[in-house]
Backbone bond lengths (Angstrom), bond angles and torsions (degrees), N, CA, C in turn:
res aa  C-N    CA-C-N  psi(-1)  N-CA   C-N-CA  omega(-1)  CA-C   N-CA-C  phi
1 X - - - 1.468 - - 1.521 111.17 -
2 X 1.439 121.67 -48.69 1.265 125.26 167.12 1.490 133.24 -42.06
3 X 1.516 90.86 -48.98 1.680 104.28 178.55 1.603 112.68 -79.49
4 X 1.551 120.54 -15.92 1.327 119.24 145.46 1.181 132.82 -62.97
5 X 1.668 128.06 -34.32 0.983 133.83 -175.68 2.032 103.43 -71.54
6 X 1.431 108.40 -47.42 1.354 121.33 173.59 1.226 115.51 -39.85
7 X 1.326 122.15 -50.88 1.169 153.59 -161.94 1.716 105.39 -61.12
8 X 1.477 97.31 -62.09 1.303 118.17 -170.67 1.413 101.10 -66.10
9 X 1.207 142.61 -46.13 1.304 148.31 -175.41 1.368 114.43 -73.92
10 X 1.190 126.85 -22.06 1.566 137.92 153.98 1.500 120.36 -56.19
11 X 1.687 100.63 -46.40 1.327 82.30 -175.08 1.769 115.82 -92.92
12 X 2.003 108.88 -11.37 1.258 111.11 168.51 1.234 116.00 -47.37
13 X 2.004 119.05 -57.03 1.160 128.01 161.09 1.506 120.33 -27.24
14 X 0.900 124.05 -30.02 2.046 117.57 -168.94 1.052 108.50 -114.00
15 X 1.797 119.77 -15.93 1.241 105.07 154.51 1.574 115.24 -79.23
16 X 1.207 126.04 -50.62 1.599 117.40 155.57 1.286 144.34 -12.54
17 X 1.838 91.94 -40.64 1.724 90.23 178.87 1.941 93.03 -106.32
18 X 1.056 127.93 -11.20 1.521 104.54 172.27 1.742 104.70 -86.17
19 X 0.614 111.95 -5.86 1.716 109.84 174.31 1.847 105.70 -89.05
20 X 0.914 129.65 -42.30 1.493 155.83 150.03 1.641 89.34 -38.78
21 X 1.019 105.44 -63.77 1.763 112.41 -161.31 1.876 118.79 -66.09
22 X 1.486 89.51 -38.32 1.410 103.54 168.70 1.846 120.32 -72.75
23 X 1.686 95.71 -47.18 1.280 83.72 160.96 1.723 148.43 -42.23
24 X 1.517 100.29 -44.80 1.401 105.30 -178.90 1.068 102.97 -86.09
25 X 1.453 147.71 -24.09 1.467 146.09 154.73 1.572 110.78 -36.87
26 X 1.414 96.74 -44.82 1.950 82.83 -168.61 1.800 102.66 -93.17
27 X 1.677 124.37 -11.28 1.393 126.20 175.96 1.420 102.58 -82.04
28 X 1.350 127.81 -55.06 1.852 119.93 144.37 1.466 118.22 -12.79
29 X 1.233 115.16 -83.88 1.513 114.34 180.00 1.693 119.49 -42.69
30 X 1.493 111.06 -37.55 1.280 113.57 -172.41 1.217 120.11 -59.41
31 X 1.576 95.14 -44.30 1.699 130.64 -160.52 1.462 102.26 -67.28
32 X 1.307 100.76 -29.08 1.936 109.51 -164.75 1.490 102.83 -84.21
33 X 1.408 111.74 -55.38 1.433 109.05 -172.87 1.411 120.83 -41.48
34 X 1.760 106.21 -38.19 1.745 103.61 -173.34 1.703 112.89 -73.99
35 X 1.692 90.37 -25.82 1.523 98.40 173.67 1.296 119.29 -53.58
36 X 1.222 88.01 -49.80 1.605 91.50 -163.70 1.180 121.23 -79.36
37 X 1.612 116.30 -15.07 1.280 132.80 176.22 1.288 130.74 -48.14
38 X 1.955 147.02 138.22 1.303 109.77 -168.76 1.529 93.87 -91.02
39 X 1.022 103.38 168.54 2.246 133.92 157.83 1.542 81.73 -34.35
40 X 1.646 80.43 141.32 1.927 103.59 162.66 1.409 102.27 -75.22
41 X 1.429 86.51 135.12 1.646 89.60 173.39 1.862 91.16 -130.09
42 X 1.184 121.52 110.43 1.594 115.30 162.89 1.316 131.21 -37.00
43 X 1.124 94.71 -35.22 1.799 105.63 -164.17 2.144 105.75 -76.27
44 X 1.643 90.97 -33.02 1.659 77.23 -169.92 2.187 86.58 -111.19
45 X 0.845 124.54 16.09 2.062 118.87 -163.15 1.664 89.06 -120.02
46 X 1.439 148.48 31.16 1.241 128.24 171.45 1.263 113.38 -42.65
47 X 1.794 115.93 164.91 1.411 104.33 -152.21 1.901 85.37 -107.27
48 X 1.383 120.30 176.44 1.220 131.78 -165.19 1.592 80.54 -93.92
49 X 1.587 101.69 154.61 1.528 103.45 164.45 1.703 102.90 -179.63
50 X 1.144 130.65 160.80 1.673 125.85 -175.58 1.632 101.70 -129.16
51 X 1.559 115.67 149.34 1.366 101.79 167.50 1.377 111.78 -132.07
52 X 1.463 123.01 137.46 1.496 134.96 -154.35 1.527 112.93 -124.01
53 X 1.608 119.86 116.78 1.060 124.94 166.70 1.259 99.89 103.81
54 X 1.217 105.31 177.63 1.771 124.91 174.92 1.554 125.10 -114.04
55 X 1.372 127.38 -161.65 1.406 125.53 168.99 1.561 126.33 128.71
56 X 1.151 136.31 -159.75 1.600 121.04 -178.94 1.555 90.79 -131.08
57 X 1.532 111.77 0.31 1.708 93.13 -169.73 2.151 87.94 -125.89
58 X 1.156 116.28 158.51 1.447 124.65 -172.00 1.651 90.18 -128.09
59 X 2.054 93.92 142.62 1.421 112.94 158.26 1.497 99.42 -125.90
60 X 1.515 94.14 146.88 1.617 87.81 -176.26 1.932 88.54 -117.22
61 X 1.638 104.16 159.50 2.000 86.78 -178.26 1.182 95.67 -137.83
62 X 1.284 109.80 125.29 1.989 125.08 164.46 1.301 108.38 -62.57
63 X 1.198 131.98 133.05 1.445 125.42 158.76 1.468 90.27 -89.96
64 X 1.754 110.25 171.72 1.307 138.78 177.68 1.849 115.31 -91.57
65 X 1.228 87.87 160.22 1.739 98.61 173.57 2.174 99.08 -32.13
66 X 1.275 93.40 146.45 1.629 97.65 -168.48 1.024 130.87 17.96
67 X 0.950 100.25 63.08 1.772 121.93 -174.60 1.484 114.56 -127.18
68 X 1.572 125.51 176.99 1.354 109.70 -171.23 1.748 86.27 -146.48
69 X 1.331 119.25 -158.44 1.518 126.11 -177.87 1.524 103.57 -95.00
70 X 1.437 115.59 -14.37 1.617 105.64 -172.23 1.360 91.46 -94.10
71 X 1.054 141.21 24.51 1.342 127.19 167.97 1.837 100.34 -81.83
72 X 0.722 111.38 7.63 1.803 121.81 -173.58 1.298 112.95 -99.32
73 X 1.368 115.42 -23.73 1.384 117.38 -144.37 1.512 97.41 -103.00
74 X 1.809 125.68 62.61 1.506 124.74 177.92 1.541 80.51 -147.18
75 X 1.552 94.71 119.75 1.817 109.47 158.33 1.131 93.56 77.64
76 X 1.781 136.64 74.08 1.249 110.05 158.94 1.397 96.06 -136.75
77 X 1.539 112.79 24.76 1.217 107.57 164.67 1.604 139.37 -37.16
78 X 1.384 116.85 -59.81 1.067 127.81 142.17 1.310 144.71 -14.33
79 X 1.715 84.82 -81.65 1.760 117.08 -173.17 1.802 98.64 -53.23
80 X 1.400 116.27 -26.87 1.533 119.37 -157.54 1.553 99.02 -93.45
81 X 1.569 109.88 -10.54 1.609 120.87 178.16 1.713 106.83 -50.64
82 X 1.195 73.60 -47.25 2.228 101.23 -151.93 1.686 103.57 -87.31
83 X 1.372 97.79 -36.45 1.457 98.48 -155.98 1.433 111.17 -113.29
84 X 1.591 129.51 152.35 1.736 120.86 156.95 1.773 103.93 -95.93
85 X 1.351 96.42 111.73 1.420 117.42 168.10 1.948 123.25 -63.69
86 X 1.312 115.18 110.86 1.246 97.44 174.41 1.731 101.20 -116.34
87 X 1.950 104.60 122.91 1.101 113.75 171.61 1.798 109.50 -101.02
88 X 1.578 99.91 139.25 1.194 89.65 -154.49 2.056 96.48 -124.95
89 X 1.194 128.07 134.03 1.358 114.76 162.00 1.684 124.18 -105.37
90 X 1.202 101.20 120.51 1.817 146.54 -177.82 1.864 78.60 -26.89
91 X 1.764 114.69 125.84 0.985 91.53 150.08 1.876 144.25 -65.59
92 X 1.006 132.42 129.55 1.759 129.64 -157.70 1.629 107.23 117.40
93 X 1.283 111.31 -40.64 1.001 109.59 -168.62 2.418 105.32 -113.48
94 X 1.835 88.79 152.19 1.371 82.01 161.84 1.124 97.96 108.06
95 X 1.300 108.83 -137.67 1.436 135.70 167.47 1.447 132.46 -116.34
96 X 2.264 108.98 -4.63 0.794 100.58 143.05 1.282 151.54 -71.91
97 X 1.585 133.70 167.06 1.339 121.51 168.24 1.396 129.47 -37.55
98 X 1.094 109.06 162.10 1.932 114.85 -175.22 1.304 99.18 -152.81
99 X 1.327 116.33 98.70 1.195 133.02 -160.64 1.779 96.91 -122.82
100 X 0.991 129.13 149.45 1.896 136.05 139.23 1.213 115.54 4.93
101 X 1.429 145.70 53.64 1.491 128.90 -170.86 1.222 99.17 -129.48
102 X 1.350 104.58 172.56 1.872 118.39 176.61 1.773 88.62 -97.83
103 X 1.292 152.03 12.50 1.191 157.06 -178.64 1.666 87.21 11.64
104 X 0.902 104.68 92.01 1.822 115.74 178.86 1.567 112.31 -113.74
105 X 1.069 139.30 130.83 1.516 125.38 174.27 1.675 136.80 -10.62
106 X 1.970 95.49 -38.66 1.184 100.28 166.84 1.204 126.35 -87.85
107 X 0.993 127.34 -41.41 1.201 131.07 162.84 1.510 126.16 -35.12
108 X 1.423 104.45 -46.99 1.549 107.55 155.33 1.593 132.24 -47.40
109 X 1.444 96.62 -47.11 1.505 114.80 178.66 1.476 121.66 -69.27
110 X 1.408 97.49 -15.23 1.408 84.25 -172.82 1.766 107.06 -119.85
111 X 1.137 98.70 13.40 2.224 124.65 173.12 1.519 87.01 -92.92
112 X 1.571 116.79 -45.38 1.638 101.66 -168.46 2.037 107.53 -81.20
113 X 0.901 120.20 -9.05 1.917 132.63 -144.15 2.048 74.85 -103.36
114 X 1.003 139.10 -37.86 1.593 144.00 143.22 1.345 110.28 -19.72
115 X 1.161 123.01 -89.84 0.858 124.47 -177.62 1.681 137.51 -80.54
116 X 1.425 92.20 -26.97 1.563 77.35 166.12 1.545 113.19 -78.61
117 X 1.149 133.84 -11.73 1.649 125.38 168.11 1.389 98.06 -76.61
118 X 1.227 144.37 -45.49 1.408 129.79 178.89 1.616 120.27 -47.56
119 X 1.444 101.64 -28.69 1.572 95.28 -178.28 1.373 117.16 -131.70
120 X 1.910 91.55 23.57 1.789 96.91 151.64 1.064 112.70 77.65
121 X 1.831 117.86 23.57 1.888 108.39 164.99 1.394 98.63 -103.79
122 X 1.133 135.62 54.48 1.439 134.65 175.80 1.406 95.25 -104.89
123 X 1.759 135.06 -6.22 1.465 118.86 -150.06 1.813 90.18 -114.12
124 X 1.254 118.01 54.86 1.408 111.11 145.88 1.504 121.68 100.40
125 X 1.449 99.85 -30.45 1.937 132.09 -169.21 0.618 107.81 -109.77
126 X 1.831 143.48 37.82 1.177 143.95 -169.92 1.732 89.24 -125.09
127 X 1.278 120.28 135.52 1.669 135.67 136.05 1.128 115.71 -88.57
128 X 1.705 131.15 119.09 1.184 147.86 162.29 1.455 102.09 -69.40
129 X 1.699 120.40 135.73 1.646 123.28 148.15 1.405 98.37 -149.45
130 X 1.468 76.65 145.20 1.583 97.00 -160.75 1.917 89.34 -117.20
131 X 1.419 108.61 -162.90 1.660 110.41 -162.52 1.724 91.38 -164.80
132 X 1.155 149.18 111.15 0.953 159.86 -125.30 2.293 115.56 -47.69
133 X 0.890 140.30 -65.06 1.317 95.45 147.99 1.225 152.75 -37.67
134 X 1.481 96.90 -34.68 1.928 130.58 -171.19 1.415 98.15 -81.96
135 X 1.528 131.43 -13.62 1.153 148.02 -150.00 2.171 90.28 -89.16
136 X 1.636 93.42 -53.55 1.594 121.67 -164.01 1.653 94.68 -84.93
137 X 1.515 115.13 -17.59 1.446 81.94 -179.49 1.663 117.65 -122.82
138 X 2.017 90.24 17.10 1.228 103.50 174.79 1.715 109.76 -93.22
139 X 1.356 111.00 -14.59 1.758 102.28 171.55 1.744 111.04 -102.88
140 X 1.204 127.68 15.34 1.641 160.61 179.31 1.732 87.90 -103.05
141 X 0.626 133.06 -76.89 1.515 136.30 162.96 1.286 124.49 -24.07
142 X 1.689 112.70 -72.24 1.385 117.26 179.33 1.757 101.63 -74.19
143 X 1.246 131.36 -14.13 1.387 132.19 169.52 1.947 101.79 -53.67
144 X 1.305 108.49 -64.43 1.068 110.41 -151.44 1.520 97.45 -89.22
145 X 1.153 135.56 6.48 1.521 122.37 170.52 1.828 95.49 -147.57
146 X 1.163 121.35 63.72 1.588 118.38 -173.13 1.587 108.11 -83.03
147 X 1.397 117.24 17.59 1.251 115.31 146.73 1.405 138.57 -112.12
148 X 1.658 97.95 18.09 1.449 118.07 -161.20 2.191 87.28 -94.83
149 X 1.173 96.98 -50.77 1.477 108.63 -170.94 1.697 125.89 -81.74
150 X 1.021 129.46 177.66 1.516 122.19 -153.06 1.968 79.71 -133.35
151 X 1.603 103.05 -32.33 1.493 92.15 -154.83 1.461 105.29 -172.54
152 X 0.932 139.06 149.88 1.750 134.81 160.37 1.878 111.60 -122.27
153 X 1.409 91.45 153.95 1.744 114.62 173.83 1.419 114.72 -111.72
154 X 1.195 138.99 103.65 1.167 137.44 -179.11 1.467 125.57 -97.73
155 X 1.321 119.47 112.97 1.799 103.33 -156.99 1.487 94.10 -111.39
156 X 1.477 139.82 147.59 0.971 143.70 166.31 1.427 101.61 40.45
157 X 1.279 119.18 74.06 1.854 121.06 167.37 1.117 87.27 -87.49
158 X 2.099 106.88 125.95 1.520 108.04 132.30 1.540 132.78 -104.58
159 X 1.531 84.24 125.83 1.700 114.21 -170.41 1.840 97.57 -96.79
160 X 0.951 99.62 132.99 2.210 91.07 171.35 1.317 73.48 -144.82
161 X 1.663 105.31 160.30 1.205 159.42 -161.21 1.629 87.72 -94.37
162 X 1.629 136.12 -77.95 1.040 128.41 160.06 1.446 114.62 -134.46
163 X 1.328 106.38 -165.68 1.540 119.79 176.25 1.639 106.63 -56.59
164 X 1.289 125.04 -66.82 1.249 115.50 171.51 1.399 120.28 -48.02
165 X 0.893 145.88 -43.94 1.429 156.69 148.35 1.919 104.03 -14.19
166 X 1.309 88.27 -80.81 1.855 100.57 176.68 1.641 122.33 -39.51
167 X 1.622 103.42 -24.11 1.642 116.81 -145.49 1.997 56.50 -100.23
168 X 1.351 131.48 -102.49 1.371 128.02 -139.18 1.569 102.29 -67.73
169 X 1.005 128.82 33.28 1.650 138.34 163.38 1.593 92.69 -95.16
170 X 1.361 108.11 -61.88 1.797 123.88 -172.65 1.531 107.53 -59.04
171 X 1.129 119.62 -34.17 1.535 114.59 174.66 2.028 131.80 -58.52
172 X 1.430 91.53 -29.94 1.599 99.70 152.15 1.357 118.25 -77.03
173 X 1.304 144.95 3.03 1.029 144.94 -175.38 1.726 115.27 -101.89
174 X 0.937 125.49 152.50 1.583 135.91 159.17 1.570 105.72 -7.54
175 X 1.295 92.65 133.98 1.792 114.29 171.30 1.445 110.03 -55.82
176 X 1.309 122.25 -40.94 1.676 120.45 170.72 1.226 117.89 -79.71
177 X 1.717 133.44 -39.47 1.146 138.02 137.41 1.789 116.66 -13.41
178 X 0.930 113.06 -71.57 1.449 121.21 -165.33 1.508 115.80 -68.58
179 X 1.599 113.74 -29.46 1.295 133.00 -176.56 1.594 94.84 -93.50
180 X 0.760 144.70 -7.93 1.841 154.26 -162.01 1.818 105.99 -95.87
181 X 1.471 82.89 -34.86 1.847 94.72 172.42 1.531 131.23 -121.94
182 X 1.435 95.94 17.82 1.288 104.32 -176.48 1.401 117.77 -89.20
183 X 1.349 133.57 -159.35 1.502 129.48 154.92 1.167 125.60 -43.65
184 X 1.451 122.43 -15.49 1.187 133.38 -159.07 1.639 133.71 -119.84
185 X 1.656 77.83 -15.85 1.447 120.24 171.80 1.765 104.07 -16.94
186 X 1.279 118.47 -103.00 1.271 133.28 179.69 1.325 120.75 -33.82
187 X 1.531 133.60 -53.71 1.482 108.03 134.50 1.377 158.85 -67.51
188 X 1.305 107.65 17.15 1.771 120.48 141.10 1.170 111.29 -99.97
189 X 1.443 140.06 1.84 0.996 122.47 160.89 1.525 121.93 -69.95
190 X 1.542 102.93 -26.14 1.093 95.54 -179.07 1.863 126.23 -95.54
191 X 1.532 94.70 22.64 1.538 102.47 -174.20 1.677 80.34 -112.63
192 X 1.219 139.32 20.64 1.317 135.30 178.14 2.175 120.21 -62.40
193 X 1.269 86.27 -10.60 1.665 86.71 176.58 1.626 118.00 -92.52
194 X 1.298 103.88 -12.52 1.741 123.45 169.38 1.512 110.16 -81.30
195 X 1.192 116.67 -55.37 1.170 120.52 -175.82 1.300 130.84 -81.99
196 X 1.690 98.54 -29.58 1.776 100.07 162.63 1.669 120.17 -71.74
197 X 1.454 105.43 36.49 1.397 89.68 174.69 1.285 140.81 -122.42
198 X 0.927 139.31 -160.20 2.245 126.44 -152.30 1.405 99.54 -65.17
199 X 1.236 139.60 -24.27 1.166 147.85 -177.81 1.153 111.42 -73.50
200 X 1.444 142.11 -55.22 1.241 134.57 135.05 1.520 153.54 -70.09
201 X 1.385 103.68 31.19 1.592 129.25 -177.49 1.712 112.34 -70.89
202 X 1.223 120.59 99.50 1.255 121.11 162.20 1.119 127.45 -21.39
203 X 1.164 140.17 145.57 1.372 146.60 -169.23 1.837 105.48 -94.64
204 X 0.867 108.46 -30.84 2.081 111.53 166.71 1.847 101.18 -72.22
205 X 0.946 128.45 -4.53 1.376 111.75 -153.47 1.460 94.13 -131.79
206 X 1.907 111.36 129.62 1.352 108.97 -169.23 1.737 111.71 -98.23
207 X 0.931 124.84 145.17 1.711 125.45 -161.24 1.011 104.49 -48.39
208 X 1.269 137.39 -23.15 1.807 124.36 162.74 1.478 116.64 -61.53
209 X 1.085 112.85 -56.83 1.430 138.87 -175.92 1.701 88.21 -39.86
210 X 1.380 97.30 -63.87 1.808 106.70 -160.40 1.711 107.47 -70.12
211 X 1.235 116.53 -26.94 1.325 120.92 179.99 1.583 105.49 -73.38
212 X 1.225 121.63 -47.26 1.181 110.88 -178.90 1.593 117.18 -86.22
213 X 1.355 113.97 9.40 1.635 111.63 157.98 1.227 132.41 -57.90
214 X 1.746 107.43 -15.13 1.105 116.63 -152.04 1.835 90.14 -86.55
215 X 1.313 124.18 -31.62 1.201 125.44 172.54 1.338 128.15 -35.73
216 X 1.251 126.69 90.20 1.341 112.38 -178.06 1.466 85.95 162.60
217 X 1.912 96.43 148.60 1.184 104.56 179.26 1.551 113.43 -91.71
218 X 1.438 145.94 -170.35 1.551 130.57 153.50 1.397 108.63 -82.74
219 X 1.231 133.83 11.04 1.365 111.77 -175.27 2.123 75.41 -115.33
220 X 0.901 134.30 -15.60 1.318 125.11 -176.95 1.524 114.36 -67.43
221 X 1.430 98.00 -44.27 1.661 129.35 -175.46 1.641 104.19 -60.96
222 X 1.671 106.99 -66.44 1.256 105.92 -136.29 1.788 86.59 -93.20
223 X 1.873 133.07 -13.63 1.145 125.18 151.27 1.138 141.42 -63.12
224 X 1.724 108.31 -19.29 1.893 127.85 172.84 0.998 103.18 -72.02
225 X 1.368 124.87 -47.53 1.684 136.28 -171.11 1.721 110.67 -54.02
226 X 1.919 101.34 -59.19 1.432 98.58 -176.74 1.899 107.06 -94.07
227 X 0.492 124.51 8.17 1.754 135.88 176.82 1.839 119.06 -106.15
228 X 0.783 109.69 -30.49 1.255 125.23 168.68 1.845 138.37 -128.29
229 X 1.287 100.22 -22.77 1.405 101.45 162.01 2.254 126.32 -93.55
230 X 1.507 72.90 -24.28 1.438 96.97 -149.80 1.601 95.25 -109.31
231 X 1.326 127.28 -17.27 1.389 132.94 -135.56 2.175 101.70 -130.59
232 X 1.132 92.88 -12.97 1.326 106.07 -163.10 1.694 108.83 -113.89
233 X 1.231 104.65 143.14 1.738 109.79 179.02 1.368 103.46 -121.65
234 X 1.113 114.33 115.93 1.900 120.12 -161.71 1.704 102.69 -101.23
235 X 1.453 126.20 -3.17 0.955 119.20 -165.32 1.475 90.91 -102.51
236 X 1.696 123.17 -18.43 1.694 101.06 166.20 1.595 93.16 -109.11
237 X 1.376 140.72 10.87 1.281 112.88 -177.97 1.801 101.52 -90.33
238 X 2.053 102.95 -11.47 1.903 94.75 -170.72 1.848 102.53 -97.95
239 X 1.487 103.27 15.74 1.778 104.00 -159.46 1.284 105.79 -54.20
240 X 1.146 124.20 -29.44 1.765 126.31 -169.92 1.519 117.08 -87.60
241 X 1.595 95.50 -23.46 2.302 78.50 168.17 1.901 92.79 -124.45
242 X 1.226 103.91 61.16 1.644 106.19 144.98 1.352 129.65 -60.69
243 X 1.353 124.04 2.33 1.159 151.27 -158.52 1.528 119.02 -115.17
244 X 1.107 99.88 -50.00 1.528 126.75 -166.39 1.592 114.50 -73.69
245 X 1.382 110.95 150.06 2.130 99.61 -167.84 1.492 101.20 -68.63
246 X 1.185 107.92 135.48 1.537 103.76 -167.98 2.125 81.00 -135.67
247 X 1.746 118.87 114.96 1.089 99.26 166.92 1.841 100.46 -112.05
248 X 1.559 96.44 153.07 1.970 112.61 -161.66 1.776 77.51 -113.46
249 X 1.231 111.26 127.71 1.782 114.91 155.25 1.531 99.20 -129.33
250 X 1.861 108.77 134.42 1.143 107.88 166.01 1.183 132.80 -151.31
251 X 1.243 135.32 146.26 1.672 117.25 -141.77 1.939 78.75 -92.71
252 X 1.476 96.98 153.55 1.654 112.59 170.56 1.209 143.04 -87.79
253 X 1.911 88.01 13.99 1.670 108.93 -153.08 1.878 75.21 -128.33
254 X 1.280 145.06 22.94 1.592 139.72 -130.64 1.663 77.15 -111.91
255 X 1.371 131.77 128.37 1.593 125.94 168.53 1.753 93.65 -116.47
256 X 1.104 107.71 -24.21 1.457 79.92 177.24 1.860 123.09 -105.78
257 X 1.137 114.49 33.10 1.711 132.14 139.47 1.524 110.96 -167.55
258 X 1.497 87.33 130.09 1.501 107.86 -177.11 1.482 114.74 -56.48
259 X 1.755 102.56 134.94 1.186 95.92 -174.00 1.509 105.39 -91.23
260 X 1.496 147.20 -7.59 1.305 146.39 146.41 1.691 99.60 -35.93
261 X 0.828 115.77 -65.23 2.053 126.38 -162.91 1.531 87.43 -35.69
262 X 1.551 120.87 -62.20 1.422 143.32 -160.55 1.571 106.72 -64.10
263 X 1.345 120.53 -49.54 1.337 127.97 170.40 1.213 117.83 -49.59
264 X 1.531 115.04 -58.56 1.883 127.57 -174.03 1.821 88.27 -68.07
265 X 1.292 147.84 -11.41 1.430 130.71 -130.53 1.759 67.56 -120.19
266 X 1.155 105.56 -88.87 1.301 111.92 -164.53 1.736 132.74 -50.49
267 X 1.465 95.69 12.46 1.859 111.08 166.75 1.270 106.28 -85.75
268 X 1.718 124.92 -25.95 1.221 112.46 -178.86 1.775 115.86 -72.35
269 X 1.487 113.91 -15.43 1.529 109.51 156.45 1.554 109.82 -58.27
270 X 1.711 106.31 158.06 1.099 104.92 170.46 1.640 101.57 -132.23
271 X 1.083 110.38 21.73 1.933 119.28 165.86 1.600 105.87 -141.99
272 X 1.428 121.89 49.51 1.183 102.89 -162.77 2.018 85.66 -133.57
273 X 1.383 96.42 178.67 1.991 104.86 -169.37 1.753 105.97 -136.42
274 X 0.888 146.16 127.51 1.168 141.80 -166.35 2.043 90.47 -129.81
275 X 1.039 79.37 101.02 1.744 101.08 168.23 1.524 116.24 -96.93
276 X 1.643 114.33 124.10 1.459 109.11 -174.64 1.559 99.83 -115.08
277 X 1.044 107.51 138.68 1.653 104.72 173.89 2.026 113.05 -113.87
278 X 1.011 102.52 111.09 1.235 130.69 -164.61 2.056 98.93 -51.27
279 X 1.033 98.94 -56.77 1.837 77.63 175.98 1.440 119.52 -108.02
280 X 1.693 118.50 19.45 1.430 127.97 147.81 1.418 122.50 -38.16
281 X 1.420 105.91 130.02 1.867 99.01 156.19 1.447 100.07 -119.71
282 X 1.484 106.38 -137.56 1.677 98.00 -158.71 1.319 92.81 -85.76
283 X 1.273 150.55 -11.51 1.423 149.17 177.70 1.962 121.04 -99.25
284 X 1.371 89.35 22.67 1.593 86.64 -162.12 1.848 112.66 -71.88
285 X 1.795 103.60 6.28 1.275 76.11 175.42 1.670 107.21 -82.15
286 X 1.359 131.72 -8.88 1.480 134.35 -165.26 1.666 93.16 -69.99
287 X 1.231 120.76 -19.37 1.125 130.34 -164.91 1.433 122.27 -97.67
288 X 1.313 119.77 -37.00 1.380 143.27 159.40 1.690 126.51 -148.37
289 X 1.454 92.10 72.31 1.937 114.82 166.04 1.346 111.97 -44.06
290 X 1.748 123.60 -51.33 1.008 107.08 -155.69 1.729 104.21 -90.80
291 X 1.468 117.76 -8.40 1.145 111.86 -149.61 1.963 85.54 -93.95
292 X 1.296 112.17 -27.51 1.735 108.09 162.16 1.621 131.06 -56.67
293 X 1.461 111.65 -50.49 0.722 132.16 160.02 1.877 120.74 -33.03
294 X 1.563 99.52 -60.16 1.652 115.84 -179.11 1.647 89.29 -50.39
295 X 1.450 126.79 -76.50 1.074 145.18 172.30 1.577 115.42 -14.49
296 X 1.080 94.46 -69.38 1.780 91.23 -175.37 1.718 104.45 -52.65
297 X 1.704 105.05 -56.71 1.563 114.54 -166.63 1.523 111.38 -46.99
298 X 1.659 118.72 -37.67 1.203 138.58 -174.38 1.688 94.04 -55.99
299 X 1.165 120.34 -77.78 1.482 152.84 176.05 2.025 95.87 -27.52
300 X 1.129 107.69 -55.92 1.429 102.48 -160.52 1.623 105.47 -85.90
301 X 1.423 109.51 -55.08 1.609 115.50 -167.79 1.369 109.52 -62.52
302 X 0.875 101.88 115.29 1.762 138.65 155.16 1.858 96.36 64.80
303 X 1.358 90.72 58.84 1.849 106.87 -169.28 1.235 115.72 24.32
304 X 1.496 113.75 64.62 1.524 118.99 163.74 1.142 123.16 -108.68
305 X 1.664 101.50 127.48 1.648 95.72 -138.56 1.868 89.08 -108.05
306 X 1.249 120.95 158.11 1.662 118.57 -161.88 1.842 99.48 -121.56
């Protein structure tokens, strides 16, 4: 009985320490890449991005915190009729580079201000939509060049009141979610290639979407998060196009940004539409492309407002 019991605890033990063992192998690997990685340099790191369709009028689309540009790519049959689509990937994330950066708002803005003058949506006829980081750094955007844009779409912006605010918003959310922003945050970020996997794939999120989450470094993640989600005050960075068509869509089912925050936020427009979609959560465009899409087009063409 003893030498069973021994037995048994030997081999609990070795599974313990190779699970232990694997862990710091893959938080090692994580840890190294950013290390080892060089400094953003703009001039030689342009960011990856594709552009789809034709037309006389341009949308350009932010993806969100771990997100990539194919998160765009549902229902644009149409939209790609009328329009030249620019899908773009976030530097950190995607398929662009992930280099050494403080990935700070500006820094973003001015990796994206590259490329959209390279392919000519700076001239006025451009609609910005962004997707909930992409959401914050698509009216950060039209702030700082509000003659570049015609208009912005904002899908699931998270806006919080403060940090504490954000932290008990995140507590209804997912067990990795909640641990992602905690004290601890930054080292699970970097066990993020274990855990982002098919076994734990959200049920809103389609296996592309989720496969390419995995993109991203932890210093990309856990600096976008506090630098740009967490780090930013949008009510003086959007003060200058309070004016300007600003459309807000947001699912009503959204736990990870309040749709109250979004309601009180978006009265300070005074040309703007706050569309709620009743069985949306924070991913509802994966869920209904075309019915956003209708929405925005409704919203923009020939100012018809819905």
């Amino acid at each position: 009985m003893k030498r069973a019991i021994k037995k048994n605890i030997k081999i609990i033990s070795i599974a313990v320490l190779s699970v232990l063992g694997l862990l710091f192998l893959v938080a090692g690997y994580e840890y190294a890449k950013v290390v080892l990685a060089p400094t953003y340099d703009p001039e030689t790191m342009p960011l990856n991005y594709e552009v789809i369709g034709s037309g006389k009028k341009n949308i350009l689309l932010i993806h969100g915190l771990a997100g990539s540009k194919n998160y765009w790519k549902m229902g644009l049959k149409e939209v790609k009729a009328t329009h030249r689509l620019l899908l773009v990937d976030l530097l950190g994330f995607g398929d662009s580079p992930k280099p050494q950066s403080d990935y700070s708002l500006k820094t973003q803005l001015e990796a994206l201000e590259q490329v959209i003058i390279k392919e000519g949506m700076d001239n006025g006829s451009t609609i910005v939509v962004g997707h909930s980081m992409g959401a914050t750094i698509s009216l950060a955007l039209f702030a700082e060049h509000p003659n570049w844009f015609d208009g912005a779409t904002v899908i699931g912006l998270p806006i919080f009141k403060s940090r504490d605010q954000f932290v008990s918003n995140m507590s209804k959310a997912s067990v990795f979610d909640r641990i992602a922003i905690g004290s601890s945050g930054k080292v699970f970020c970097l066990l993020h290639p274990i855990y982002l996997s098919k076994w734990f794939k959200p049920k809103n999120l389609t296996d592309d979407v989720f496969s390419d989450s995995r993109k991203h470094t932890w210093q990309s993640y856990h600096h976008s998060l506090n630098e740009i989600i967490l780090g930013n005050n949008l009510y003086s960075t959007t003060k200058n196009i309070r004016a300007k068509e600003i459309l807000f869509i947001h699912g009503a089912e959204d736990r990870a940004a309040p749709l109250s925050n979004v309601k009180e936020f978006a009265k300070t427009f005074t040309n703007s539409k706050l569309k709620t979609m009743e069985e949306g959560d924070h991913h509802l465009f994966l869920k209904m492309p075309k019915k956003v899409w209708k929405i925005t087009m409704a919203f923009f063409d020939n100012d018809t407002k819905i």
